[in-house]
Every structure is written in structure tokens, then in C-alpha cells.
N, C-alpha and C positions, 0 to 999 in steps of 0.2 A: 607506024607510030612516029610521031615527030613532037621534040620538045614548044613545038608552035602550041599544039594545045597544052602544054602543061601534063601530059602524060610522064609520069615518071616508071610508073609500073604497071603489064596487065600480065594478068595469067588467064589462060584460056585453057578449061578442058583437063587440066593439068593433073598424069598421074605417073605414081611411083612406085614399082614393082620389082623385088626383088627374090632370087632363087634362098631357101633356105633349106635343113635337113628336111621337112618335113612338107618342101613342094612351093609351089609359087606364094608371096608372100606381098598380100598388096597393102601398102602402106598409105597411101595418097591416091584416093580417086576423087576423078573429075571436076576440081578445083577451079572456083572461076572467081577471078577479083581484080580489082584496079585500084591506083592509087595515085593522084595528083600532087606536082608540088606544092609542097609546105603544111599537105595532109599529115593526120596521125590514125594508126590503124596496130589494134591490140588483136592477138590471136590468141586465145585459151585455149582450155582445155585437159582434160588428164594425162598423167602420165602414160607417155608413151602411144597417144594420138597422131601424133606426124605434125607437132610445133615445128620443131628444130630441123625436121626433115624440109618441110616447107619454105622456112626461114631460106636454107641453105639450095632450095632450088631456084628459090625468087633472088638469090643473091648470084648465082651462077657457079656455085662452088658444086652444085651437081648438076646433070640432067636431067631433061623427066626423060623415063617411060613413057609417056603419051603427052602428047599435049605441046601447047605453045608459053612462051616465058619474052616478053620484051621488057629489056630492061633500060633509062634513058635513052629513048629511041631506037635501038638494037634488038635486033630478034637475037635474041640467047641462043635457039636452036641452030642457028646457022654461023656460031663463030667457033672456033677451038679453044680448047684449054689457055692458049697463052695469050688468044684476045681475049679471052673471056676474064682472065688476069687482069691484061691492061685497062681492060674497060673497069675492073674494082678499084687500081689504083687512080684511076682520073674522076671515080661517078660514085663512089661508096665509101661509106664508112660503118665499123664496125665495134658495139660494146658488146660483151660476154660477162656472164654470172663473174668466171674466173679472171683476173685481170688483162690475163697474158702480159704483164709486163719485163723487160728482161732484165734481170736482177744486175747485171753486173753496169748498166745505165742507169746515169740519173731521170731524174722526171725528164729536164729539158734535154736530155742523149734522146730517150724513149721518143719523145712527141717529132724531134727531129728524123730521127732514121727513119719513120714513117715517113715523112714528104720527101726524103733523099730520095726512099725506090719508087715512090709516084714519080719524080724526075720535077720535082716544085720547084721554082726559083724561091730564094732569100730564106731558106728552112728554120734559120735561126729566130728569124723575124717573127715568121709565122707560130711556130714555138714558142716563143714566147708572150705574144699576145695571146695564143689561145689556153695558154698555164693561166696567163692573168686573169681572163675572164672564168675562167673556173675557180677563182680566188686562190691561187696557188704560186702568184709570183715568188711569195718567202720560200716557198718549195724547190725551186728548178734545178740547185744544187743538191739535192738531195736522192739517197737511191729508194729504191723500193720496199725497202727492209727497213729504213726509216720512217717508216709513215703509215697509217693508219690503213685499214683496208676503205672507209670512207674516201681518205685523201687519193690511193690507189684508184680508186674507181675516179676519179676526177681524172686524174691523168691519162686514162684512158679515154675517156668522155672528151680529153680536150685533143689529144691523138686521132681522136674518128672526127672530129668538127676543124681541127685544122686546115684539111684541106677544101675547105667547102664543098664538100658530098652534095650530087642531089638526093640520095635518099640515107640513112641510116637505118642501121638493122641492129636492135638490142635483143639479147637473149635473156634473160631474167636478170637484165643490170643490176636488181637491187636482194637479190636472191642471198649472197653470202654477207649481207649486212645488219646489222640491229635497226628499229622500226625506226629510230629518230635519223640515224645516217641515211636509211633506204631513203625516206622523205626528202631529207634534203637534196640527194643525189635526182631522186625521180623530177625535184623544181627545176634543177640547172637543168634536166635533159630536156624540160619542156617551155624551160626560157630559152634555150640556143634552138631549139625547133623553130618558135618566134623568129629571134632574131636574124636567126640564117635563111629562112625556110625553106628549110632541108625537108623533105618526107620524111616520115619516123614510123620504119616497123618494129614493133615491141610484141615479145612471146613474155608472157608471164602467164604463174600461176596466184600472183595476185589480185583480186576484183577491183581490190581500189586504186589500185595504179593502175588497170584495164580500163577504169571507168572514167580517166582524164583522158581519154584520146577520142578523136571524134567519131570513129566507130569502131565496132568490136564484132570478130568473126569469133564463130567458137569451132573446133577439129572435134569431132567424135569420131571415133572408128575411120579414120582418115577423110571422113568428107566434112566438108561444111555445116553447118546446120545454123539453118536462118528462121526455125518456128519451132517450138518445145510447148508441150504444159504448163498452163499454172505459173509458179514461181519460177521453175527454174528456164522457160521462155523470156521471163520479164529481166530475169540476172544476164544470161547469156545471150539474148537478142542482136542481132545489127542496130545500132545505134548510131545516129548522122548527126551531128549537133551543126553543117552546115560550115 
């Protein structure tokens, strides 16, 4: 894999199996997909499909059970837990449903400690430009108890694009928000996708924010599915807008 083509992300083959009380327990079988910089790529599905499992194998925070995982240019398989670290804090960024942000920092603490343990030069800097493009300079003073969970979700959003990621991995960014905040939030994610062109994985259980990205896998029963019936082939389809 090498950033010469433009490969940000492939998974190959890729499965995940775990022991439970009642015997083996396969979550993810044989998953196969790729992703190019500045691409967007929505993964649906029901609850409890293997979204989030997925998400977190293609991001390196697990292993598979089978399978291969490269991620900017790195085979995943072959690094350990603390390259596999280094390489999130130099190649990834990451938004969640929940903010994670830590209450006792302001916006601009938050967005900064983040590029501190990447080891970023000028953190301040970069903090603040990326609050600003999230429209959030009147904010940086401000902590997280102060602010709307719209606003929250910005400073996160501007936390994961600070350090220019090649890829970003969203978990239902807009999942704990009212429909007109989610909107707004879902535009900034896919104006900084633009601007940066950063890859953007997005697990939602929403169609119409699934439906702004340039394709769309769906997870059933841990595999892929690329051909359904009827309507519900034509909702959940692979879709390439190029």
C-alpha cells in the first residue's frame, strides 16, 4: 500500500470473532473495502450489525480475527498496540455520538492537548484556526458545560481536523443532536472533508446523512451487502457518485 496512489484505506477479507457464554461468536465476516483520499464512505445498518466494530478495526483500536487491515500505507496487522497508537495520532482523527470532551478544559485546552500528544508543533495556533473554522472563535474560552451540545460537537469536529488526518472516522456525529443542529454539524463535516481532503468514515443510522457521502456499504449480520430486493436494495445499495 503506498500513499503514491492515493490509498488511504483497504480492508481485505476482514473478520471478527469473539468467544462468548454460549461458544464462538462471529461478528464481522469477510469484509472487503477501500477507501481513497478525500473519499466519503457511510456504513449502515441495524443495531448491532458490527458498525462500530468495523469502524474500530479499520481505525486500528482492534484487530481482526482474520483478515488484513492497511491503513495510510501501513499494514495494521503487522504493527503493535503502540505503533498502532502513533500511527492514529500522526494519520487519524476521530468524532463520536458522545463528545468526549474534558470538562475541566476549555474549547481551545480540548482542541490543543489533542495535537500536544500527536507531538504537533505550534498547538495553540493550530487550535485556534481550526475553533475558527468551525465558527467557534467567540468560544475558545469557554468549557464544555458552557455550550450547547451543537457547539460541543464543533469542537470536536475541529479537535479531529486540527491535525490534518488522512482519514476521519465519525460514529453517529450527529446521533445526540436535534434535526436542525445535526444538519448543521453534518455541513461542516462535509465542508472540512472538501477543504482538507481528509477521507471521511461515517457509521450512521441515518439515510440522509448516509446519503451525502459518495458511497454507502450496508453491515447485515456482520457481512457486507452489496444487492437486496426491491426497495430496500435501492436504500441500501453501494453508491459511487465518482
Amino acid at each position: 500500500m503506498s500513499d503514491s496512489i492515493q490509498q488511504i484505506l483497504r480492508a481485505q477479507h476482514v473478520g471478527f470473532t469473539v468467544q462468548a457464554p454460549g461458544g464462538r461468536l462471529d461478528i464481522l465476516n469477510d469484509i472487503s473495502l477501500d477507501l481513497n483520499a478525500g473519499q466519503t464512505l457511510a456504513i449502515v445498518g441495524a443495531s448491532g450489525s458490527g458498525k462500530t466494530t468495523l469502524l474500530g478495526l479499520l481505525a486500528g483500536l482492534e484487530r481482526p480475527t482474520s483478515g488484513d487491515i492497511w491503513l495510510a500505507g501501513e499494514h495494521l496487522n503487522r504493527l503493535d498496540e503502540n505503533e498502532r497508537a502513533r500511527l492514529r495520532r500522526r494519520r487519524v482523527g476521530f468524532v463520536f455520538q458522545s463528545f468526549h470532551l474534558l470538562p475541566s478544559l476549555t474549547a481551545l485546552e480540548n482542541v490543543m492537548l489533542a495535537l500536544e500528544i500527536a507531538g504537533l508543533d505550534r498547538p495553540r495556533e493550530r487550535a485556534t484556526r481550526a475553533l475558527e473554522q468551525v465558527g467557534l472563535d467567540h468560544r475558545m474560552a469557554h468549557y464544555p458545560r458552557q455550550m450547547s451540545g451543537g457547539e460541543q460537537q464543533r469542537v470536536a469536529i475541529a479537535r479531529a481536523f486540527a491535525g490534518d488526518p488522512s482519514v476521519l472516522f465519525a460514529d453517529e456525529p450527529t446521533g445526540n443532536l436535534d434535526r436542525n443542529t445535526g444538519e448543521s454539524v453534518a455541513r461542516l463535516l462535509f465542508d472540512l472533508n472538501r477543504e482538507h481532503g481528509t477521507a471521511l468514515v461515517l457509521v450512521t443510522h441515518d439515510l440522509n446523512l448516509a446519503r451525502r457521502c459518495g458511497r454507502i456499504e450496508e453491515i447485515e449480520d456482520g457481512r457486507l451487502v452489496t444487492a437486496r430486493a426491491g426497495e430496500e436494495r435501492d436504500r441500501f445499495r453501494l453508491v459511487d457518485k465518482g
